[in-house]
C-alpha positions as CSV (number, residue, x, y, z in Angstrom):
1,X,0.0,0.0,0.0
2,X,1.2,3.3,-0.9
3,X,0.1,6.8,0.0
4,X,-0.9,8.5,-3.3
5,X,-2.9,11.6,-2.2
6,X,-4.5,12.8,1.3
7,X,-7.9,14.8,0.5
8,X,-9.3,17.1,2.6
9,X,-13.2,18.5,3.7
10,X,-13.5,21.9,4.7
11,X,-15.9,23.8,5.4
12,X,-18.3,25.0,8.3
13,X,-20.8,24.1,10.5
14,X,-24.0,25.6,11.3
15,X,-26.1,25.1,14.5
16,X,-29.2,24.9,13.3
17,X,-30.6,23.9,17.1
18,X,-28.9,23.8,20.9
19,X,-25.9,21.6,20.6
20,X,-24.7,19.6,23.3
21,X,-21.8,18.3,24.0
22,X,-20.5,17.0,28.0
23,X,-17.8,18.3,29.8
24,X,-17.6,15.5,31.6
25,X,-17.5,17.9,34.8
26,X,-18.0,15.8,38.0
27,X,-17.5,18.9,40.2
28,X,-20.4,20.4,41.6
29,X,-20.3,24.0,41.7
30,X,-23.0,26.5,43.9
31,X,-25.4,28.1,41.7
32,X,-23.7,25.9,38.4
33,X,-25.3,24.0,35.9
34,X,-25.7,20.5,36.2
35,X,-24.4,19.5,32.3
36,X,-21.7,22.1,31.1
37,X,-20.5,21.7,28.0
38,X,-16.8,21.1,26.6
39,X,-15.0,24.3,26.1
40,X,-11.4,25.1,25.4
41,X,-9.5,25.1,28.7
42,X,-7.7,28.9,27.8
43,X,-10.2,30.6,26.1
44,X,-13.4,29.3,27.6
45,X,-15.0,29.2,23.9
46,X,-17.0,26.0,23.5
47,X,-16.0,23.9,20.7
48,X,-16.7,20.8,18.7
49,X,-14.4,17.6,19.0
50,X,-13.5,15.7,16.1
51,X,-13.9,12.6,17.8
52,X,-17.6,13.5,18.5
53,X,-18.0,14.1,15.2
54,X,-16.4,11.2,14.1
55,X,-17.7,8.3,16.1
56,X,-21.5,9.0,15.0
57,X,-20.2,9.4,11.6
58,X,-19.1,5.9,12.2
59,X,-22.5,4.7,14.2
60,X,-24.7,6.0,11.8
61,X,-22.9,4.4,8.5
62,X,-22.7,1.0,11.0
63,X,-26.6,1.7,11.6
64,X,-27.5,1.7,7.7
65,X,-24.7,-1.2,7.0
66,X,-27.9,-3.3,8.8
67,X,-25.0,-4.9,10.6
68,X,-25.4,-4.2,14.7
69,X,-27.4,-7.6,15.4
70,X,-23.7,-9.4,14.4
71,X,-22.2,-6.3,17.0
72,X,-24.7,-6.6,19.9
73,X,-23.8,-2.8,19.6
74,X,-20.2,-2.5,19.8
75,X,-18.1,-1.9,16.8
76,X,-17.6,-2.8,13.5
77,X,-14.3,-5.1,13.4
78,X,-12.2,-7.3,10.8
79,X,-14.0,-10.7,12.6
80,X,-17.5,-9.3,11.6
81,X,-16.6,-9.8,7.5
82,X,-17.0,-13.2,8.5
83,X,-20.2,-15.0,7.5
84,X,-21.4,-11.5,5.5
85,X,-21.4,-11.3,2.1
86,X,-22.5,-8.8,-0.9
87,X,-23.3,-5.6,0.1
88,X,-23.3,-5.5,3.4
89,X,-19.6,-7.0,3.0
90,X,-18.6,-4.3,1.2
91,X,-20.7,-1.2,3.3
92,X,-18.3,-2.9,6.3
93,X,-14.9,-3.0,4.4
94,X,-14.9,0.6,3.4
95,X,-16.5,1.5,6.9
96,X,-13.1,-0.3,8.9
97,X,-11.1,0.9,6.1
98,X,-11.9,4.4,6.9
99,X,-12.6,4.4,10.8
100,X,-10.0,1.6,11.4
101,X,-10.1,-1.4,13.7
102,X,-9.2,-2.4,16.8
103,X,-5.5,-4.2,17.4
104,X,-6.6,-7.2,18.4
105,X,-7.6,-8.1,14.8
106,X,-4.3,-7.8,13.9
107,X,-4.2,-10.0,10.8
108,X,-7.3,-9.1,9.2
109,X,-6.5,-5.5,10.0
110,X,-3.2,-5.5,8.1
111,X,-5.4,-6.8,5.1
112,X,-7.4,-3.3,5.2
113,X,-4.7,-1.3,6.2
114,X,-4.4,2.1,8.5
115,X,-6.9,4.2,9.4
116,X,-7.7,6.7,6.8
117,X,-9.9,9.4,8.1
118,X,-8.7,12.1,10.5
119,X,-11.4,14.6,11.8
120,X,-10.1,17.4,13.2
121,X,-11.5,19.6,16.3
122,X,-13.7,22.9,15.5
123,X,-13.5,26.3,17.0
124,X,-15.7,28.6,16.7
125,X,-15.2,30.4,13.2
126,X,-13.7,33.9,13.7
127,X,-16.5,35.5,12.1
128,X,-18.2,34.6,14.6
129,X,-16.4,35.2,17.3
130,X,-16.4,39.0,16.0
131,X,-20.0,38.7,15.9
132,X,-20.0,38.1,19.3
133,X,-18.2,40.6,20.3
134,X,-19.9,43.2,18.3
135,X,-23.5,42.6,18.7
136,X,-23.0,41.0,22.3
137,X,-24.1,37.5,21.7
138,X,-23.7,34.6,24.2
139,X,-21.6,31.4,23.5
140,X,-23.3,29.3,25.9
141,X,-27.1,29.0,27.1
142,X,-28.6,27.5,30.0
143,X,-31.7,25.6,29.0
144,X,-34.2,24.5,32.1
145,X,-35.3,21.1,32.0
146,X,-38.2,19.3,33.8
147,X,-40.1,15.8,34.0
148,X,-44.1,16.1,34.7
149,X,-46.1,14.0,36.5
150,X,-48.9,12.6,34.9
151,X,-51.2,12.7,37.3
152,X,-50.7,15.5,39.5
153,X,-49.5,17.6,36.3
154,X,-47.0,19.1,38.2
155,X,-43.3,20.0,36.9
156,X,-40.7,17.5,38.8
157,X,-36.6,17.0,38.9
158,X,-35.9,20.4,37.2
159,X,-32.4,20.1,35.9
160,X,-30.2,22.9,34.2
161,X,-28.6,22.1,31.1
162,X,-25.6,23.8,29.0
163,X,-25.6,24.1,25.5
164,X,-24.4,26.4,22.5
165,X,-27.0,28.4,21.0
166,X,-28.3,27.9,17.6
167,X,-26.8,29.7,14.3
168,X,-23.5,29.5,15.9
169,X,-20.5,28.6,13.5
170,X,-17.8,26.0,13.6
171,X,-14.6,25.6,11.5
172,X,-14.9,22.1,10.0
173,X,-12.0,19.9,8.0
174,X,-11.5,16.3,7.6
175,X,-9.0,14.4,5.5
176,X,-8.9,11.5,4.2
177,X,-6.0,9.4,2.9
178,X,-6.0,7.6,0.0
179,X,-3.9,4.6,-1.3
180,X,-2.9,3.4,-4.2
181,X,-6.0,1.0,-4.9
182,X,-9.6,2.8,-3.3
183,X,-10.8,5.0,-2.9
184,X,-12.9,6.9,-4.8
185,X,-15.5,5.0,-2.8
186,X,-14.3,5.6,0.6
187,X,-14.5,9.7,-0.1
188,X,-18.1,9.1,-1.3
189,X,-18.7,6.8,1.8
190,X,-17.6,9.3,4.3
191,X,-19.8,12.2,2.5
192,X,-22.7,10.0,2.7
193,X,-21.9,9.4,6.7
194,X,-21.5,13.8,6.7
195,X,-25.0,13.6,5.0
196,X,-26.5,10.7,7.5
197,X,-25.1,13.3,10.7
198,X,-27.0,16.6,9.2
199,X,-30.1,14.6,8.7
200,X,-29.6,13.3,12.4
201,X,-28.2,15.1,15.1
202,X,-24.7,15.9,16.6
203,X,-24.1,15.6,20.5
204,X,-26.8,14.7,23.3
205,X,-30.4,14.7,23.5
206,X,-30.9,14.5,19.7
207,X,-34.6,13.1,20.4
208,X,-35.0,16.1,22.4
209,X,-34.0,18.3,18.9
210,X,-30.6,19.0,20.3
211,X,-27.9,18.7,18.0
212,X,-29.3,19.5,14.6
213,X,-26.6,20.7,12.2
214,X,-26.0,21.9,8.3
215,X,-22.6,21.8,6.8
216,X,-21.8,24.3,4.2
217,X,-19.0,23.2,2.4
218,X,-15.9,25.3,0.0
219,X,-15.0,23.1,-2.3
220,X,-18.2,24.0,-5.1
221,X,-17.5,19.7,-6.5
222,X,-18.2,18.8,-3.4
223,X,-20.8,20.9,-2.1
224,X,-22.6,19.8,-5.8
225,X,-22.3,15.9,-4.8
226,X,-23.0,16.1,-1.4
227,X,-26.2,17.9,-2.3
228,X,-26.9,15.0,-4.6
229,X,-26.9,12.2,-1.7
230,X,-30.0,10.5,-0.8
231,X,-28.1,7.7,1.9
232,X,-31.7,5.6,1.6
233,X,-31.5,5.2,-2.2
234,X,-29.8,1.5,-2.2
235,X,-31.9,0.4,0.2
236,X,-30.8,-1.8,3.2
237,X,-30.8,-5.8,3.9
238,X,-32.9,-7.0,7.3
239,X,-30.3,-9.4,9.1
């Protein structure tokens, strides 16, 4: 295998709801929130990590591979090609082909090769971040959360959640490597997984319309094909 050409995405996303995304905080603070998001440690401004980004790019192309009764919910790996054949051998190939595979599959894996994708974290855009400093805009909102009880109709275990407000803007890139025998298909695979996250949701509480995202892209090719993608039009197999 030989490295012929590394491609990249860039772009931005757009919040098109209250995105989520834990802190993982396990301090409680007097007169906090109880969920605070992820923000950078020096400049306090929340951002998105390419690794959140990246594993439901992964879950969602494993979701319409049809393939997660063979993973009882973990991961896509080399030993799952066996037994599978057609297309949902080949949706699996390019997805561990792209995300990668764990170690411990170490002969199959050296069959597929390294990891190509690489997602990389994303700021805030600097636009803005002007345009929060001009027209005094927040980068973080506290959104109040209750259960009610049915019977008594009264509100119940209020909560006090963190998120960044909608029509904020990220920075997005992603690269991709490609070798010397793909891979035309694996760039087409991971814009259909960019395509399956916009039609989902990004972060927590997606069922709770959290998360909802549009990616605008620079490159005008791939902006054009992306546009094109319908992710349902092959259909899927029932296992």
């Amino acid at each position: 295998m030989q490295l012929t050409n590394i491609r990249e995405i860039r772009g931005k996303i757009i919040l098109k709801s209250g995105l989520r995304i834990g802190a993982g905080d396990v301090e409680m603070r007097i007169g906090g929130t109880d969920n605070p998001i992820i923000k950078h440690p020096n400049t306090q401004e929340p951002y998105i990590p390419g690794s959140s980004i990246k594993g439901k790019v992964r879950s969602l192309l494993e979701m319409r591979s049809g393939l997660m009764g063979l993973t009882r919910g973990g991961t896509l790996q080399p030993k799952h090609l066996q037994g599978i054949e057609g297309e949902q051998k080949e949706a699996c190939e390019k997805i561990l082909k792209i995300f990668g595979a764990s170690g411990a599959d170490s002969g199959e894996a050296t069959e597929l090769g390294p990891t190509r994708v690489s997602f990389a974290d994303c700021p805030i855009t600097n636009e803005w971040r002007t345009r929060v400093r001009t027209e005094r805009l927040s980068l973080s909102e506290v959104k109040s959360e209750n259960s009610i009880n049915r019977i008594r109709g009264t509100a119940e275990n209020p909560r006090f959640t963190e998120r960044v407000p909608a029509n904020t803007e990220f920075d997005f890139s992603v690269c991709l490597k490609i070798l010397e025998t793909d891979e035309d298909e694996l760039f087409a695979a991971l814009l259909e997984g960019l395509k399956l996250l916009e039609l989902d949701a990004l972060g927590g509480s997606g069922s709770r319309g959290y998360g909802k995202i549009k990616f605008e892209f620079f490159d005008e090719k791939i902006r054009e094909d992306f546009d094109k993608i319908d992710p349902f039009s092959g259909g899927g197999q029932r296992l």
